[in-house]
Structures are given as C-alpha cells and as structure tokens.
Backbone as a chain_set.jsonl record, in Angstrom:
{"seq": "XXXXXXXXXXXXXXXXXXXXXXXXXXXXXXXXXXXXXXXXXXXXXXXXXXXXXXXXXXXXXXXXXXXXXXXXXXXXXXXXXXXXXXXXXXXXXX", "coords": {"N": [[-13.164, 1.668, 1.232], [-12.72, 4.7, -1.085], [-10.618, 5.436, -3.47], [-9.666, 8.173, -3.517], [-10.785, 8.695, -0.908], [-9.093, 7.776, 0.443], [-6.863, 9.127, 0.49], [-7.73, 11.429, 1.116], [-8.205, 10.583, 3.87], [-5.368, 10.161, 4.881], [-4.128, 12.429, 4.438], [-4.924, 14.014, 6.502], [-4.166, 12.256, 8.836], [-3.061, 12.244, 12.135], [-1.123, 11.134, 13.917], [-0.329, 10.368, 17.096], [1.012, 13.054, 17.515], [2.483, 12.809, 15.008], [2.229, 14.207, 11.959], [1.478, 14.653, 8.38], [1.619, 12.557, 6.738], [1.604, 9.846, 3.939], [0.037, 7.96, 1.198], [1.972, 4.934, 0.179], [4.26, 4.329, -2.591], [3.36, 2.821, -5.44], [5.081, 2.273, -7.371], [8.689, 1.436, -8.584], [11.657, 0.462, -6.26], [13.673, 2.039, -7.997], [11.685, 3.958, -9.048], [11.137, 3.012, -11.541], [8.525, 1.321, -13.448], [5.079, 1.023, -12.747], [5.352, -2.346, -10.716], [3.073, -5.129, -12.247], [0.488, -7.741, -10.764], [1.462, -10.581, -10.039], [4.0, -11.018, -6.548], [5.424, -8.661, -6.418], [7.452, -6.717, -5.235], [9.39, -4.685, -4.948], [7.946, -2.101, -4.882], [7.213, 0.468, -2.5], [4.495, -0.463, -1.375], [4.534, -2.511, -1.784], [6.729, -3.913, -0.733], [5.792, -3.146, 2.224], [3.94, -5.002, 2.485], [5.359, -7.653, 1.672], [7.077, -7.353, 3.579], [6.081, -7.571, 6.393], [4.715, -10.076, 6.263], [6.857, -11.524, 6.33], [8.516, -11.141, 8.224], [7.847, -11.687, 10.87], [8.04, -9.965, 13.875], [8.813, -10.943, 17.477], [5.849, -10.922, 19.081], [4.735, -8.13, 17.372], [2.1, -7.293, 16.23], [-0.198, -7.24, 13.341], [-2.352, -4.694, 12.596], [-5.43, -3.713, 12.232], [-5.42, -4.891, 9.467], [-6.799, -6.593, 6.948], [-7.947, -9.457, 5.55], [-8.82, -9.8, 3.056], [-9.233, -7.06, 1.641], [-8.544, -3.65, 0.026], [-5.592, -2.239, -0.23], [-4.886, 0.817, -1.135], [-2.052, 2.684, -3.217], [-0.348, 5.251, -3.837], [-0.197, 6.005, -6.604], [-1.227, 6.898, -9.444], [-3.194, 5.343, -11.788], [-4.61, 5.551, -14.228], [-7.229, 8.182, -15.122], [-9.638, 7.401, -14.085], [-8.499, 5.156, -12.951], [-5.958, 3.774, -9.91], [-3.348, 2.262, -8.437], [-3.494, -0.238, -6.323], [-2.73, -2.429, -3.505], [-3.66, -5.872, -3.629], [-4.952, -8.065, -1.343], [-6.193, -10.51, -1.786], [-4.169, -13.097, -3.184], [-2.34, -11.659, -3.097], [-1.234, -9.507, -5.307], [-0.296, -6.682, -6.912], [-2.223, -4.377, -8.624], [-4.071, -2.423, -10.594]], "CA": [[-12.812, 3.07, 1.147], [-12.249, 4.754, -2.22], [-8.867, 6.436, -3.286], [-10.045, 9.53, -2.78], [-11.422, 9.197, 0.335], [-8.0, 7.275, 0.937], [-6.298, 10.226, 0.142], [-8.104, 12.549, 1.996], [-7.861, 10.124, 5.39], [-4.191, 9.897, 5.23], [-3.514, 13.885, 5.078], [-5.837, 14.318, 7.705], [-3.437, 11.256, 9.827], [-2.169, 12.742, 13.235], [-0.608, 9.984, 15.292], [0.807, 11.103, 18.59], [1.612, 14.183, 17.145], [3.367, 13.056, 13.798], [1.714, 14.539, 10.188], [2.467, 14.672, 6.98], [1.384, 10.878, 6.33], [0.695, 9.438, 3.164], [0.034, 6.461, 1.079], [2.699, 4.258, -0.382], [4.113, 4.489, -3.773], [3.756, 1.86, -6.471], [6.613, 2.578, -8.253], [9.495, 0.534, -8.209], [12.424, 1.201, -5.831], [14.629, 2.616, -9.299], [11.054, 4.739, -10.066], [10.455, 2.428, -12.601], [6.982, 0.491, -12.636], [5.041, -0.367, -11.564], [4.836, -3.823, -11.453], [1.49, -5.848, -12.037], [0.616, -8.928, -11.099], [2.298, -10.969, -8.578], [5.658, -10.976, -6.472], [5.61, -7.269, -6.917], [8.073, -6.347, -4.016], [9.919, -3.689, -5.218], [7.855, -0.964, -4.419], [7.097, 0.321, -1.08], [3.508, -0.614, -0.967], [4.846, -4.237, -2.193], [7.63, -4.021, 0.193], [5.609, -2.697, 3.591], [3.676, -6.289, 2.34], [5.819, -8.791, 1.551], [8.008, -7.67, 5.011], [4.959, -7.924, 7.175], [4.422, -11.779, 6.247], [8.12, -12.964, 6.529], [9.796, -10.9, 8.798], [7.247, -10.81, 11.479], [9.01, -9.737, 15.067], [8.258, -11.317, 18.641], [4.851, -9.747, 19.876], [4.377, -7.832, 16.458], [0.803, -7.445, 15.864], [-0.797, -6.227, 12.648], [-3.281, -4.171, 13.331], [-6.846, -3.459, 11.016], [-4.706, -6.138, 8.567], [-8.039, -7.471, 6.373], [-7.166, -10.322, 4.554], [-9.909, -9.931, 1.646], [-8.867, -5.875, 1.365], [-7.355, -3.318, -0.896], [-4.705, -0.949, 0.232], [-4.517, 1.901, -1.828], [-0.886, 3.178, -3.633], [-0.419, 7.059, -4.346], [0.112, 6.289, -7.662], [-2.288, 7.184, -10.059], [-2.95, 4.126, -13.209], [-5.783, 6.502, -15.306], [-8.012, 9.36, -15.338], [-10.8, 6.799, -13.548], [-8.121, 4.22, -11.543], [-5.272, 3.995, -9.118], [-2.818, 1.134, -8.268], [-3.398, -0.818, -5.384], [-2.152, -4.122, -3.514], [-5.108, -7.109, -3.187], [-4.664, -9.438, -0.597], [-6.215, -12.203, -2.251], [-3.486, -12.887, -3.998], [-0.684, -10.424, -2.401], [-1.502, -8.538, -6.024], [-0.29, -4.902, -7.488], [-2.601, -3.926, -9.713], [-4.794, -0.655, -11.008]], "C": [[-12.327, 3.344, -0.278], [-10.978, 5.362, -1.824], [-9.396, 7.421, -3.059], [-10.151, 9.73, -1.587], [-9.939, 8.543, 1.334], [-7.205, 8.206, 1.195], [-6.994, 10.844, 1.223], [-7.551, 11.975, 3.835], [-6.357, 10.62, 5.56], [-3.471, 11.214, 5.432], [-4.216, 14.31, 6.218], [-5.173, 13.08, 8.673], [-2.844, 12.008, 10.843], [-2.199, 11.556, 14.487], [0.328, 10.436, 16.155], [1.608, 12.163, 17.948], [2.445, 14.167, 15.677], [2.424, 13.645, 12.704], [2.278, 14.527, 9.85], [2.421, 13.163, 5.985], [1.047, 11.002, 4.457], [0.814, 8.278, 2.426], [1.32, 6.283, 0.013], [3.021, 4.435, -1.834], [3.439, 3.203, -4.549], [4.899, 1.356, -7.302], [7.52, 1.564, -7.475], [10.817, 1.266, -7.41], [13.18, 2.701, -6.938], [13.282, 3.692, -9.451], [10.313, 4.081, -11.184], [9.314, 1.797, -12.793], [5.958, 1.126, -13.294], [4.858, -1.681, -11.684], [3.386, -4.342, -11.274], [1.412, -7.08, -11.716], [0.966, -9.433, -9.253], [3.629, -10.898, -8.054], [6.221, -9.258, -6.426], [6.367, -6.644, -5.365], [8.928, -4.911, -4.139], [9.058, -1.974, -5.223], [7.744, -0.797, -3.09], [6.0, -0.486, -0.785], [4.036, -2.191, -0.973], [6.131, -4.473, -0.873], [6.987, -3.881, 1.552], [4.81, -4.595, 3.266], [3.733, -7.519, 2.698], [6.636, -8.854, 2.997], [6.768, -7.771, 5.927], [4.938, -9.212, 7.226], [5.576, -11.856, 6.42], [8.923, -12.494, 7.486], [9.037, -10.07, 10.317], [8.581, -11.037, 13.092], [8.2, -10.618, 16.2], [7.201, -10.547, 19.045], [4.244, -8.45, 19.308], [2.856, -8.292, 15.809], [0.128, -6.411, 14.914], [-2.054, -5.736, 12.907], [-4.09, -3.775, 12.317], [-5.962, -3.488, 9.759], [-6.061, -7.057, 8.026], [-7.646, -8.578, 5.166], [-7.838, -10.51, 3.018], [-9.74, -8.432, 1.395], [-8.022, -5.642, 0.413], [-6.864, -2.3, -0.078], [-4.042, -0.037, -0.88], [-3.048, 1.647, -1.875], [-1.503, 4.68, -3.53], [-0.586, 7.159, -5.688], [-1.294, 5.795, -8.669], [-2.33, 6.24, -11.745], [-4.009, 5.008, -14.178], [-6.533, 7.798, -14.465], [-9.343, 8.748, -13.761], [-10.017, 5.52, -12.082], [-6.812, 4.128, -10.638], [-5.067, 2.669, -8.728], [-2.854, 0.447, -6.975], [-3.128, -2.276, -4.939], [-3.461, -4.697, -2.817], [-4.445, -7.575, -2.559], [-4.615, -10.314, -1.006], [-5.421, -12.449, -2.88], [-2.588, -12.449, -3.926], [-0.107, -10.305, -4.365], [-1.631, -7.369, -6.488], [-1.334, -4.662, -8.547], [-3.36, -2.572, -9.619], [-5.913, -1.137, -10.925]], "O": [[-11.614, 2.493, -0.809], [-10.436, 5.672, -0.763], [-9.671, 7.465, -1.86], [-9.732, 10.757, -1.054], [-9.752, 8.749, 2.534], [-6.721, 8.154, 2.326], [-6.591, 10.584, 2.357], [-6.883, 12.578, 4.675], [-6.157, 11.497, 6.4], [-2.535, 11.362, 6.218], [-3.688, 15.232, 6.84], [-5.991, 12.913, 9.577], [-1.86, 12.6, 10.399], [-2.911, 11.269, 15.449], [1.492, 10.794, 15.974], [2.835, 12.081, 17.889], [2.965, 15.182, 15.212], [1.382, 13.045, 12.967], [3.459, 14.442, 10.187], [2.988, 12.858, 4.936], [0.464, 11.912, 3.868], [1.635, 7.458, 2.837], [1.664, 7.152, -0.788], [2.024, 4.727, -2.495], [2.854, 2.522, -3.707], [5.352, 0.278, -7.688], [7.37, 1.043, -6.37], [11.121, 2.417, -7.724], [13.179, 3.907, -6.689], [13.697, 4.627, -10.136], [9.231, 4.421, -11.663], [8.926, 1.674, -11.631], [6.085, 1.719, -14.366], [4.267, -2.178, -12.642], [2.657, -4.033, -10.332], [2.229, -7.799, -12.291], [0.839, -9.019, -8.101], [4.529, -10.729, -8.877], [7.401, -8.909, -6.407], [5.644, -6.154, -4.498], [8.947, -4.156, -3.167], [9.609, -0.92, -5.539], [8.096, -1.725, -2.363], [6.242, -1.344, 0.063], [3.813, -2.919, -0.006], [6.075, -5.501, -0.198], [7.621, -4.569, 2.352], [5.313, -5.449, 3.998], [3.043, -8.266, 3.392], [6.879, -9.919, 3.565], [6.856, -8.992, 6.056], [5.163, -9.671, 8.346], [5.565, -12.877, 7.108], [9.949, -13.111, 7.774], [9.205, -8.95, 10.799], [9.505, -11.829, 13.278], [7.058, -10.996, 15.936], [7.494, -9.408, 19.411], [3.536, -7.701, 19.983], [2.571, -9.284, 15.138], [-0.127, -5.242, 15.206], [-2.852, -6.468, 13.492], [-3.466, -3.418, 11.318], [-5.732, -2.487, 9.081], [-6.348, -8.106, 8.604], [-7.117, -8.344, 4.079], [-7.415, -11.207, 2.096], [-10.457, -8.337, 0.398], [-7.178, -6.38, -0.094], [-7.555, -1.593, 0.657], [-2.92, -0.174, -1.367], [-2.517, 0.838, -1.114], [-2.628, 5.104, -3.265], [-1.059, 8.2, -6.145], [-2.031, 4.81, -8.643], [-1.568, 6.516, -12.672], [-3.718, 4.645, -15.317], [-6.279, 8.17, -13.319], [-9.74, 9.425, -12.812], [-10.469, 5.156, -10.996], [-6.464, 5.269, -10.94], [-5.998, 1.873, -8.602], [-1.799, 0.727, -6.406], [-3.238, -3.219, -5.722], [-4.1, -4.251, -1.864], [-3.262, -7.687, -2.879], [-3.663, -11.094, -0.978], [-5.761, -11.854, -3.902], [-1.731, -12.771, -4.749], [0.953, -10.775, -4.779], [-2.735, -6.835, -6.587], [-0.838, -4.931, -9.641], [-3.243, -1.783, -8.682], [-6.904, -0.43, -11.106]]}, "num_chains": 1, "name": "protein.A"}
C-alpha cells in the first residue's frame, strides 16, 4: 500500500463506531526526530512496535502483523517520501 493510499484508508477507518483514526507519528516523544535507523522507540510508530514484541499479554494476538512489511508514519521525510517502520530490521526510516 502506498502512503497515500495509507492515508486515505485510515480516514476512511470506522471500527465499531469509532473515527477519526490515523497513522502514527515519527517524531520523537519531545517532537524532536525523527530517529533513523535502529532502536528507534521513541516515537509512537516505534513505540506501538517495540511494545508489541516485549510486552505481549496472555491471549494477545496481532492481527494482519506481516513480518517482511512497511507501516507507514504520518510524517512526511520529502516532497517524493514519508517515514516509515521496516520490519526487517524493526527500522525507522523515509
């Protein structure tokens, strides 16, 4: 899926009645950021992540979790790209 079309899905999200969805920042908690690379926990997208793998619950099942995927950010790296976290790798980059 491109960003765009990432974008578009996620305002168009109505789960059991909630809207208003959308994707994750990049940015670092402080704003600051984003980070590249690896280890990158401090944003949300890096944070919904890194807590998924370590802090899974009893009977907690991720759900359309692709382990070779990208998951879009909101945050916009150029004119042409947009920051997202790789799997391979559990990787922030643009």
């Amino acid at each position: 899926m491109t960003w765009d079309n990432a974008k578009k899905w996620v305002a168009r999200l109505n789960y059991r009645g909630i809207t208003g969805w959308r994707l994750p920042t990049a940015l670092n908690e402080d704003g600051s950021g984003p980070c590249t690379g690896d280890n990158c926990r401090e944003s949300e997208l890096g944070h919904l992540v890194f807590t998924a793998f370590t802090r899974k619950s009893p009977g907690l099942q991720l759900l359309n979790w692709q382990s070779f995927s990208i998951y879009w950010s909101s945050t916009e790296a150029s004119a042409t790209e947009a920051f997202a976290f790789k799997m391979t790798g559990l990787k922030q980059e643009p």
